[in-house]
C-alpha positions as CSV (number, residue, x, y, z in Angstrom):
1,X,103.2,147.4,95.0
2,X,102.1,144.3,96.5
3,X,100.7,141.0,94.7
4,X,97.3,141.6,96.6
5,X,97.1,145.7,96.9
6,X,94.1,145.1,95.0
7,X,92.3,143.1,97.5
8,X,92.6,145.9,100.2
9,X,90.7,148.5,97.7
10,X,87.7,146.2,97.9
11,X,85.0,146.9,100.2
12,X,84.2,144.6,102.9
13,X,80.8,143.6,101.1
14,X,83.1,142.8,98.2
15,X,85.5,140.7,99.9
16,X,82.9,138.2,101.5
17,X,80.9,138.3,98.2
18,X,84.3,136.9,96.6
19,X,84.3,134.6,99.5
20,X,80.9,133.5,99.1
21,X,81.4,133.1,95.1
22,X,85.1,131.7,95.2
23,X,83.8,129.0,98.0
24,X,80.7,128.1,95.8
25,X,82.5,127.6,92.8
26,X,85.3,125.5,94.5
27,X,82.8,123.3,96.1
28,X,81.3,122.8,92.8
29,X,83.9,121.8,91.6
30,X,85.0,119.4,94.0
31,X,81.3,117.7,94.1
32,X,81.4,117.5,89.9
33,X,85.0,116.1,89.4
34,X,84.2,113.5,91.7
35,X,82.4,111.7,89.2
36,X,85.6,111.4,87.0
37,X,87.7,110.4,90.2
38,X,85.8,107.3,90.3
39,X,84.8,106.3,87.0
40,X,86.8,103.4,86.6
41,X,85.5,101.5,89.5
42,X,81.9,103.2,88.8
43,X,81.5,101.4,85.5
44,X,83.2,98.2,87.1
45,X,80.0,98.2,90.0
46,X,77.4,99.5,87.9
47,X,78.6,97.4,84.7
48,X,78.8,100.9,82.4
49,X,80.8,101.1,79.5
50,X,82.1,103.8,77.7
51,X,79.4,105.5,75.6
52,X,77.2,104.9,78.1
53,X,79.2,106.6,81.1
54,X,80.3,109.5,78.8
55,X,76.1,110.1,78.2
56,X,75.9,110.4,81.6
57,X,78.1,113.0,82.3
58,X,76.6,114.8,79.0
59,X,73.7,115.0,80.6
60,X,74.8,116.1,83.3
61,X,76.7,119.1,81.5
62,X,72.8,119.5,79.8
63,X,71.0,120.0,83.3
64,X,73.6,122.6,84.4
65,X,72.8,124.6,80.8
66,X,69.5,124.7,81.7
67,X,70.0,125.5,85.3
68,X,72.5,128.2,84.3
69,X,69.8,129.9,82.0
70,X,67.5,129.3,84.8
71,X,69.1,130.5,87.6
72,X,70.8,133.6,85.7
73,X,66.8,135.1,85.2
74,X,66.3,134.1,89.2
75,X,69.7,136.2,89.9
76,X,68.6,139.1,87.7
77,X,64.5,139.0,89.3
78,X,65.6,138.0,92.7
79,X,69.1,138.4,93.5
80,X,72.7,137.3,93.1
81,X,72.4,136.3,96.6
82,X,69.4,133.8,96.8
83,X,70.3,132.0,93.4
84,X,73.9,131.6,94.8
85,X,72.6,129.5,98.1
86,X,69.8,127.5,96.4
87,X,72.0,126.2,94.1
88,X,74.5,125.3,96.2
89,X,72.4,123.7,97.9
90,X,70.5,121.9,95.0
91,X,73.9,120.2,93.8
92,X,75.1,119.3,97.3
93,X,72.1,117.6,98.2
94,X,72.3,115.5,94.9
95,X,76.1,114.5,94.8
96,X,75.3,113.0,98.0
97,X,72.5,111.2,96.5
98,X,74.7,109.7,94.1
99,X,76.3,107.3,96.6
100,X,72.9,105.2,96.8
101,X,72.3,104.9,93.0
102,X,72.4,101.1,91.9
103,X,72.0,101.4,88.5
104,X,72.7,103.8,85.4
105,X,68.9,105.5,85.4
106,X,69.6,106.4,88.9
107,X,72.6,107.4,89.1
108,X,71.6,109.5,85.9
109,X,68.7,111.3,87.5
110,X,71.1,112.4,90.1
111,X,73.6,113.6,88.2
112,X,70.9,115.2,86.1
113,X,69.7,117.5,89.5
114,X,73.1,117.9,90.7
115,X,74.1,119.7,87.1
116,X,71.1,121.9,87.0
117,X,72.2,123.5,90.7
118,X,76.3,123.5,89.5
119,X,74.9,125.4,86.2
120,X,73.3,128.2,88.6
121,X,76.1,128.9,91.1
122,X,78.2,130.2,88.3
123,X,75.8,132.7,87.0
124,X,75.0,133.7,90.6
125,X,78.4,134.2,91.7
126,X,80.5,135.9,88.6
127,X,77.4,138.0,88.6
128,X,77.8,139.3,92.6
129,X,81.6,139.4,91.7
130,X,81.1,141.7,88.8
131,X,79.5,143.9,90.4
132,X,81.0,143.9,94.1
133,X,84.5,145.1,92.6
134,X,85.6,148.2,91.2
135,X,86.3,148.4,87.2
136,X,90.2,148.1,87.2
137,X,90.1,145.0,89.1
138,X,87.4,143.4,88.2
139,X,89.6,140.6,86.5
140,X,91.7,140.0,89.5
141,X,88.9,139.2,91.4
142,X,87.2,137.2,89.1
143,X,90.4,135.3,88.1
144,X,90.5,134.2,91.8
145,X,86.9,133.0,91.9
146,X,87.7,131.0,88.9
147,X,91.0,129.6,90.2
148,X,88.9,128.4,93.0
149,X,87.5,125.6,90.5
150,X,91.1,124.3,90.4
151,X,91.1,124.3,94.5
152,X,87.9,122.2,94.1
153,X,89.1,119.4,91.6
154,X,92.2,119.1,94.0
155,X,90.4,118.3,97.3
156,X,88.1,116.0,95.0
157,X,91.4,114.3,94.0
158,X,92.7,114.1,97.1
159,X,89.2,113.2,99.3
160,X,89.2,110.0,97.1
161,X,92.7,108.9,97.7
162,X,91.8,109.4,101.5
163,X,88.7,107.8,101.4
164,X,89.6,104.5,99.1
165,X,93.6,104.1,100.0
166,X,93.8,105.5,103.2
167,X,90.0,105.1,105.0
168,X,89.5,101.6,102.3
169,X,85.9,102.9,101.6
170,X,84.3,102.3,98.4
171,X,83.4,104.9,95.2
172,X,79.9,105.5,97.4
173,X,82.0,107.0,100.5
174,X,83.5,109.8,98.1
175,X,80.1,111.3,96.9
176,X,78.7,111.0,100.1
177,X,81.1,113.6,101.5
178,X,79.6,115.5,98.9
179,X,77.1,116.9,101.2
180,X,79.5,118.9,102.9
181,X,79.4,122.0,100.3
182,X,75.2,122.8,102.2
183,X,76.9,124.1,105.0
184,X,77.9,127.5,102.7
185,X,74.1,128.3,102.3
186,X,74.4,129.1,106.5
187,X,77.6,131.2,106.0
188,X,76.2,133.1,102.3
189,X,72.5,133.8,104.7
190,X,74.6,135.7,107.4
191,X,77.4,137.6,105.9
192,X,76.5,138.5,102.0
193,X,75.0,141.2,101.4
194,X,72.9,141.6,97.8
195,X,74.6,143.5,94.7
196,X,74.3,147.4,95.2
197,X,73.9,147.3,91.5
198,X,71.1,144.8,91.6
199,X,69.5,146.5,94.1
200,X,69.5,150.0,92.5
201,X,68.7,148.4,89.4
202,X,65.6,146.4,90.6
203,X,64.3,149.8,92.3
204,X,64.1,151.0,88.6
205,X,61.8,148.3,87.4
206,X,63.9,147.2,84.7
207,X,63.0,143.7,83.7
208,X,65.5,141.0,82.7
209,X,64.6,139.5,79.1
210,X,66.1,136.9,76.9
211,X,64.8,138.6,73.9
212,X,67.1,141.9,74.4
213,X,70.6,139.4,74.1
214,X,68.7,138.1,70.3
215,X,67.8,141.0,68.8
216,X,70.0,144.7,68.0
217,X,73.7,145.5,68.4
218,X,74.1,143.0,71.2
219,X,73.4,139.7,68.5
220,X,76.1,139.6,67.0
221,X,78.3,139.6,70.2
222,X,76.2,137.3,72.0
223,X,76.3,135.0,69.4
224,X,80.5,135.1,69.3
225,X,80.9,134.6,73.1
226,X,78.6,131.8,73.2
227,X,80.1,129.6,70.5
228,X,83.6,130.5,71.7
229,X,82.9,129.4,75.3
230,X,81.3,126.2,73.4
231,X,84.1,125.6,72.0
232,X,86.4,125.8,75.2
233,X,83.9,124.1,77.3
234,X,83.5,121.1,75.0
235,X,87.5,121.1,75.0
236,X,87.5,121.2,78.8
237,X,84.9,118.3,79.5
238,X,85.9,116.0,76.5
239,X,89.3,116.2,77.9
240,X,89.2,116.4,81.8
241,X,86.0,113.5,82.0
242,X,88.6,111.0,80.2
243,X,91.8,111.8,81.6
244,X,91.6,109.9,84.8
245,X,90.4,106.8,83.4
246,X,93.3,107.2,80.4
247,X,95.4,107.3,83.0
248,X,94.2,104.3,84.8
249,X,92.9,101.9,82.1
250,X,95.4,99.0,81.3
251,X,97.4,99.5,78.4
252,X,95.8,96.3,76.9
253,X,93.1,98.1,77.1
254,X,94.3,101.2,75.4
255,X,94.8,103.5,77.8
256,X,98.4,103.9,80.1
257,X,97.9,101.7,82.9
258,X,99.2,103.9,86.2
259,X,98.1,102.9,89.9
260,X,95.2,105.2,91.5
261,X,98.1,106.8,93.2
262,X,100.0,107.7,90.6
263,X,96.6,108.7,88.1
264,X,96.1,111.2,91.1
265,X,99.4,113.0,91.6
266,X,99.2,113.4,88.4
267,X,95.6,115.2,88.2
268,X,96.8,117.4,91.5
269,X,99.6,118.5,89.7
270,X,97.7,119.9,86.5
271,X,95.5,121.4,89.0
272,X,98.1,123.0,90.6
273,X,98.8,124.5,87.1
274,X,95.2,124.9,86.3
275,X,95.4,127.4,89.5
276,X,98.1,129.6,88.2
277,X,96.5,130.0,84.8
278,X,93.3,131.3,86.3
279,X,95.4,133.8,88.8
280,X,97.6,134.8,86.4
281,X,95.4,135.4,83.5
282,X,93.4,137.9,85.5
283,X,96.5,140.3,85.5
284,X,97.5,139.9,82.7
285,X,93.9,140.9,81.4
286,X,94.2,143.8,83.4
287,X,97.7,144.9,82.1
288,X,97.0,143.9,78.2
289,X,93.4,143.8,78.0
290,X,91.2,140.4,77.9
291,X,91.3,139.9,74.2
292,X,95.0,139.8,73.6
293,X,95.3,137.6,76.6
294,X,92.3,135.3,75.9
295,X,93.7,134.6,72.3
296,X,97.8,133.8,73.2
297,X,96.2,131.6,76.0
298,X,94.0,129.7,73.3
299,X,96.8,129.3,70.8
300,X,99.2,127.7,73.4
301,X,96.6,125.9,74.7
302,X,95.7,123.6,71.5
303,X,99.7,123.2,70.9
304,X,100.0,121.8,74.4
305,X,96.4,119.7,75.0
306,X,97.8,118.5,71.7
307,X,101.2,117.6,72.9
308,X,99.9,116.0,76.1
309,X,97.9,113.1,74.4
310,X,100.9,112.2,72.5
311,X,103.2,110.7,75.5
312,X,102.5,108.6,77.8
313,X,106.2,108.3,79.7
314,X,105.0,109.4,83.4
315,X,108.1,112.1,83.7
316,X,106.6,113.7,80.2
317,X,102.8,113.6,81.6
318,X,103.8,115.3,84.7
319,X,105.6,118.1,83.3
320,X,103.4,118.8,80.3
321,X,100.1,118.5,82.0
322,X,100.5,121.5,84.7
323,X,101.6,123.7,81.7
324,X,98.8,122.7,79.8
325,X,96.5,122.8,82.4
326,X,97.4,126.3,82.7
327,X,96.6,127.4,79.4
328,X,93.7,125.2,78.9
329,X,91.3,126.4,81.7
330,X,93.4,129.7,82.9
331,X,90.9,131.5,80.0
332,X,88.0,131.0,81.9
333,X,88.8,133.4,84.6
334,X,88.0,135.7,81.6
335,X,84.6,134.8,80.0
336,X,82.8,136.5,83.3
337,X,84.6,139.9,83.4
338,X,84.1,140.3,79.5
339,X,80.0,139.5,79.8
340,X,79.7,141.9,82.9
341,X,81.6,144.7,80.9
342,X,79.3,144.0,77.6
343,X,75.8,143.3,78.5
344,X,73.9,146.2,81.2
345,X,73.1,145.4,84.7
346,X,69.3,144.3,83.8
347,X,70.3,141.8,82.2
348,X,73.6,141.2,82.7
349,X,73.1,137.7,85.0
350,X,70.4,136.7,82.0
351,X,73.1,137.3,79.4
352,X,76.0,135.2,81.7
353,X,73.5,132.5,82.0
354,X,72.7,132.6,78.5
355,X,75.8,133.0,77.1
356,X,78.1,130.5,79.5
357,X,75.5,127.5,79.3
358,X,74.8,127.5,75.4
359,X,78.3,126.4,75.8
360,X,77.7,123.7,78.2
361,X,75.0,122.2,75.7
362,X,77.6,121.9,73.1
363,X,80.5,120.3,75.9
364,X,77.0,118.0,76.9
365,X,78.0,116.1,73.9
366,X,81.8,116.3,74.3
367,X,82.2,113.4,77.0
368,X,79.6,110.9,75.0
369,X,81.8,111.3,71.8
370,X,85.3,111.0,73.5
371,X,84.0,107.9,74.9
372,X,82.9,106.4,71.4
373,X,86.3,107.7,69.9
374,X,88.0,106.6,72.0
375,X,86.4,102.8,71.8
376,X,87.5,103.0,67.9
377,X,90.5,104.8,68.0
378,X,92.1,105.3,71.1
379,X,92.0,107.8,73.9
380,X,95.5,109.8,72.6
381,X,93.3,110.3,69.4
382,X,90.0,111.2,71.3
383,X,91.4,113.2,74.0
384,X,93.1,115.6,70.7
385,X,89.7,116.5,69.8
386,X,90.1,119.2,72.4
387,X,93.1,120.9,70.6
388,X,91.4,121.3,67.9
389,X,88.2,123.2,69.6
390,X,90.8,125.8,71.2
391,X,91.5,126.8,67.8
392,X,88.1,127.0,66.7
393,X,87.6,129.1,69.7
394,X,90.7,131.2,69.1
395,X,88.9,132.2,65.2
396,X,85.5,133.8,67.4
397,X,87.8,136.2,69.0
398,X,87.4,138.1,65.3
399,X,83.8,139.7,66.4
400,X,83.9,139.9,70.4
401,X,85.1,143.3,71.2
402,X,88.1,144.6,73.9
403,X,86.3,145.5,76.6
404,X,89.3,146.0,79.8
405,X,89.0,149.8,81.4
406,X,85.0,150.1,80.5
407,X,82.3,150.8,83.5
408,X,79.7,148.5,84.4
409,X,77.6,151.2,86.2
C-alpha cells in the first residue's frame, strides 16, 4: 500500500477543497512569520523595544481570536467556502499594508486586521476539510493541511533572505510581497465547491449557537480542548516570535549572535522538521488513535523545547531544533480532526472557532511576556517557558475523550 493510497479515495471535491485549505493556511503562514523574519531590523527603524514589539504581535494573536470566533459563525451561517476567501483576502491585503507603517500605532493597526483574517482561514478550512474526507482519513488529510503552515514559514524565511541579501531591499520589500496570497480568492471562487455537509445541514435549518458549546455534555470537553490548545499555542508563539531574533541578537546583548544567513538556515531547517511532525502525526493518529499520539508528542516536546534553549553551539541548534520542531507543532495537525469528530455539523465550525482561538487569547500574551523575560533574565530562560506549557497541556488530555474511527455524519 502506498504512502498516498489515501489521497486517491478522496473525491475530486475533496482534493481541491484540501488544495484550497492547505494553500490558505500555507500562505498564512508565510504572510504572519514574516513579522518575526524581520524583527530585528523592524525595532532598529521603528525604534521598538522588546516589550513593546512582543505587545504587538500579542495583539495581533488577539485580533485572529476574535476573527476565528467570528469567522467560524460566518462558515457555519454561510459557508466554509466564503469565510475561507474573505479571509484570505482580509490578511493579504493587510500584510501588505504593513510595509508603509512608520510608526508602532500603525504598524499595530495592521497587524491588528491582518490577525483577525489569519484567525478565520483556519476555522474555514479545517472545517471544509473535515467534512470533504471520509472518516478513516480524515487525519491524513488534515495533517497535510496543517503541515502546509510549515511550507509557509519556509518561503517567508526564504523570501526575506532573497529580498534583503540577494535583491538588497529593506524589511518593507518582504511584507509587501505579502500581497501575493489574494490571488487564491480567484482560484477558491472557481474550483471549490461548498461542504455537502454544510449544505444538507443548512437545508435543515439548524442554527449555529455559542450557547450549545457552554451548557450540557459538551462543557466539560469544550472546556479541556480549549485550555489545552492554550497552552500549546502560547508555547508555540512565546517560542517561534523570539527565536529569530535570539538567534540574531549579539551575545553582549544576550542572545547568540549568528549572521541573517545563518539565523535562517537555521529556521528552514526546524521547518523542515516542523513539516514531518504534522505529516507524520496524522498516521499515526489514524493507526493509534489521536489521544495516545497527541500525549507522547506533548511529553517529547517539553523535553526537547527545553533542551533547545540550553545550547547555543550552531552544530547542537541545528540538530535539535528540526527534532523539536517536530514534536512541538506536529500536534496541531490534530486539534481539527478531534473538534470535527466531537462537536455536530451545526456547530461544528462555531465550536472550532471557539475552541482554537480561546487559545490564541492566552498565546496573545505569550510574545509580550517572553519579551519582558527575556529583558530580565535572558532569552534561554524565556524561550523555556514553552516547555513548561506542553506539560500543562499534556495533564488536559485527562477529560478530552478518544475520538479516531467515529462518524461525523
Amino acid at each position: 500500500m502506498s504512502f498516498l493510497h489515501w489521497w486517491r479515495e478522496g473525491t475530486p471535491q475533496g482534493k481541491k477543497a484540501l488544495v484550497a485549505a492547505s494553500l490558505g493556511w500555507m500562505l498564512d503562514s508565510f504572510d504572519v512569520m514574516l513579522y518575526a523574519l524581520v524583527l530585528p531590523d523592524l525595532m532598529v527603524a521603528l525604534s521598538l523595544d522588546r516589550v513593546t514589539s512582543g505587545s504587538l504581535q500579542s495583539a495581533m494573536l488577539l485580533a485572529a481570536a476574535a476573527g476565528g470566533l467570528f469567522f467560524g459563525v460566518i462558515s457555519d451561517r454561510y459557508g466554509r467556502r466564503r469565510a475561507l476567501m474573505w479571509s484570505v483576502l482580509l490578511y493579504s491585503i493587510f500584510t501588505a499594508a504593513c510595509g508603509f507603517a512608520t510608526s508602532a500605532l500603525q504598524l499595530g493597526v495592521f497587524r491588528v486586521l491582518l490577525g483577525l483574517g489569519m484567525g478565520g482561514e483556519w476555522a474555514s478550512g479545517a472545517t471544509l476539510v473535515s467534512e470533504s474526507w471520509p472518516d478513516k482519513h480524515r487525519g491524513k488529510a488534515l495533517a497535510f493541511m496543517q503541515s502546509s503552515w510549515a511550507i509557509g514559514y519556509a518561503l517567508a524565511t526564504l523570501t526575506q533572505w532573497v529580498v534583503r541579501e540577494v535583491l538588497g531591499y529593506d524589511w518593507r520589500m518582504v511584507f509587501f510581497v505579502g500581497i501575493l496570497p489574494a490571488l487564491l480568492t480567484l482560484w477558491v471562487r472557481r474550483n471549490v465547491e461548498e461542504s455537502p455537509l454544510w449544505t444538507r445541514q443548512r437545508s435543515s435549518r439548524q442554527k449555529a449557537s455559542l450557547g450549545q458549546l457552554m451548557s450540557g455534555p459538551l462543557v466539560g470537553v469544550t472546556l479541556a480542548l480549549a485550555l489545552m490548545n492554550s497552552c500549546t499555542l502560547f508555547a508555540y508563539w512565546g517560542f517561534n516570535t523570539w527565536v529569530p531574533a535570539y538567534l540574531r541578537t549579539p551575545i553582549d546583548r544576550g542572545g547568540i549572535g549568528l549572521s541573517n544567513d545563518t539565523m535562517s538556515l537555521l529556521v528552514f531547517m526546524n521547518n523542515v522538521g516542523t513539516w514531518c511532525g504534522y505529516v507524520t502525526f496524522g498516521f499515526i493518529s489514524d493507526a493509534i488513535g489521536r489521544k495516545r499520539t497527541y500525549i507522547g508528542y506533548l511529553v517529547a516536546a517539553a523535553v526537547l523545547v527545553w533542551a533547545y534553549t540550553s545550547v547555543s553551539q550552531v552544530w547542537a541548534l541545528l540538530a535539535l531544533g528540526p527534532i523539536a520542531s517536530f514534536f512541538a507543532t506536529g500536534h496541531f495537525s490534530g486539534f481539527g480532526t478531534v473538534t470535527a469528530e466531537i462537536f455536530p455539523t451545526a456547530i461544528r465550525g462555531t465550536a472550532q472557532g471557539f475552541t482554537y482561538n480561546i487559545g490564541r487569547v492566552a498565546s496573545a500574551f505569550a510574545p509580550t511576556l517572553v519579551g519582558s523575560v527575556a529583558d530580565k533574565h535572558g532569552f534561554p530562560a524565556a524561550l523555556s517557558i514553552s516547555a513548561g506549557m506542553f506539560v500543562v497541556a499534556t495533564l488536559c488530555w485527562l477529560a478530552i475523550p478518544e475520538t479516531r474511527g467515529r462518524s461525523i455524519e
